[in-house]
C-alpha positions in Angstrom: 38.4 -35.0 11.0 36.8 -31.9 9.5 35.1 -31.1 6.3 35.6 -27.5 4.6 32.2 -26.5 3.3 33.8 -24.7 0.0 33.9 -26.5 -2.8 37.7 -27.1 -5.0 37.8 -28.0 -8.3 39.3 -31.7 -8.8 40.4 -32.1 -12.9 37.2 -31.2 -13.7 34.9 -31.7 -11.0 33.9 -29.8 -7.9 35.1 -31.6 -4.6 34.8 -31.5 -0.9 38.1 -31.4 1.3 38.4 -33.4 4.5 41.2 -33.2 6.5 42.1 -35.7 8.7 44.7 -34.9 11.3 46.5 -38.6 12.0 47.8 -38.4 16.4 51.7 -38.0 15.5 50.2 -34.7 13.5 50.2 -35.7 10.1 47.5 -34.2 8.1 45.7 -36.0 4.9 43.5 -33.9 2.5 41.2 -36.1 0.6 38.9 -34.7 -2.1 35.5 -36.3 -2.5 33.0 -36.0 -5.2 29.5 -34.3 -3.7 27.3 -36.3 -6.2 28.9 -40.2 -6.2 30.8 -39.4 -3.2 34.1 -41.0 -4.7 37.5 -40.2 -3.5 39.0 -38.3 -6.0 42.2 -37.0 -4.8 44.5 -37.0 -1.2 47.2 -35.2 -0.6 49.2 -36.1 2.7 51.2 -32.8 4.6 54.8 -35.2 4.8 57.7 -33.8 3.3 57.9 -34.6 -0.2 54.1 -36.1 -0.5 52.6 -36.3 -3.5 49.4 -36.2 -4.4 47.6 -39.0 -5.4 44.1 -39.0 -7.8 41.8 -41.7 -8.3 39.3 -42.5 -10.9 37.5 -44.9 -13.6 35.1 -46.6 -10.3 33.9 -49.2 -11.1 31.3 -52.0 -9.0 33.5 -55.0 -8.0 31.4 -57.5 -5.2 28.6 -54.7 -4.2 31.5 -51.8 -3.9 33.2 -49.1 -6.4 36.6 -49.4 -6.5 39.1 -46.6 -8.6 40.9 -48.7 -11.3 42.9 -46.4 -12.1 45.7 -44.4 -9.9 47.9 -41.3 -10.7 50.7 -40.0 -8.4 54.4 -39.2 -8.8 57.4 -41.6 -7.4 60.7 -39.9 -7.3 59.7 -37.0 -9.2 58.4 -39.4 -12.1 54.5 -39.3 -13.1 53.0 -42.9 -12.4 49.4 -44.0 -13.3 48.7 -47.5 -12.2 45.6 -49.6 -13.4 43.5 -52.0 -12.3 43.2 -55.3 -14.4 40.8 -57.3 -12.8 39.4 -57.3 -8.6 37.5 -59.4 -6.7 36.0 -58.9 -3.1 36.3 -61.3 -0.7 36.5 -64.5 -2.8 36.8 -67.3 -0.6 37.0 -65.3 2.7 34.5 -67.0 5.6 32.9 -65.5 8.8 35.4 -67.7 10.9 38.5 -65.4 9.8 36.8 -62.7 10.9 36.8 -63.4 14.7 
């Protein structure tokens, strides 16, 4: 993982690009906000990857989640939205071990 210092512009908003290189080489560029630190963007360096933004966070059981999604599927723009989330409703500790 590395993060390049120089700030790109994300829609409107300044960003900060990590790359992650994955072991089989794949590389994922994700663009994060300096002041909320929110995802905005990734980009994955696969043949025909598209990019994909997020936005609209919102709080859902102590954590921001993006409701809403926008990428491209077979060439087609496709935003997808979030209805309704919850966080682990009706998980326990035992499922966890």
């Amino acid at each position: 993982m590395s993060l390049d210092n120089s700030l790109r512009v994300v829609g409107d908003t300044p960003a900060y690009p990590v790359v992650v290189t994955h072991p089989d080489g794949v590389r994922v560029k994700a663009y994060f906000d300096p002041v909320t630190g929110y995802k905005l963007k990734q980009v994955s360096d696969v043949p025909n990857g598209s990019p994909t933004e997020f936005g609209d966070y919102r709080e859902v059981g102590g954590i921001k989640i993006p409701y809403n999604t926008k990428t491209i599927l077979l060439g087609v723009p496709v935003e997808l939205k979030v209805n309704n989330a919850t966080a682990n409703t009706g998980l326990t500790n035992e499922q966890f071990k």
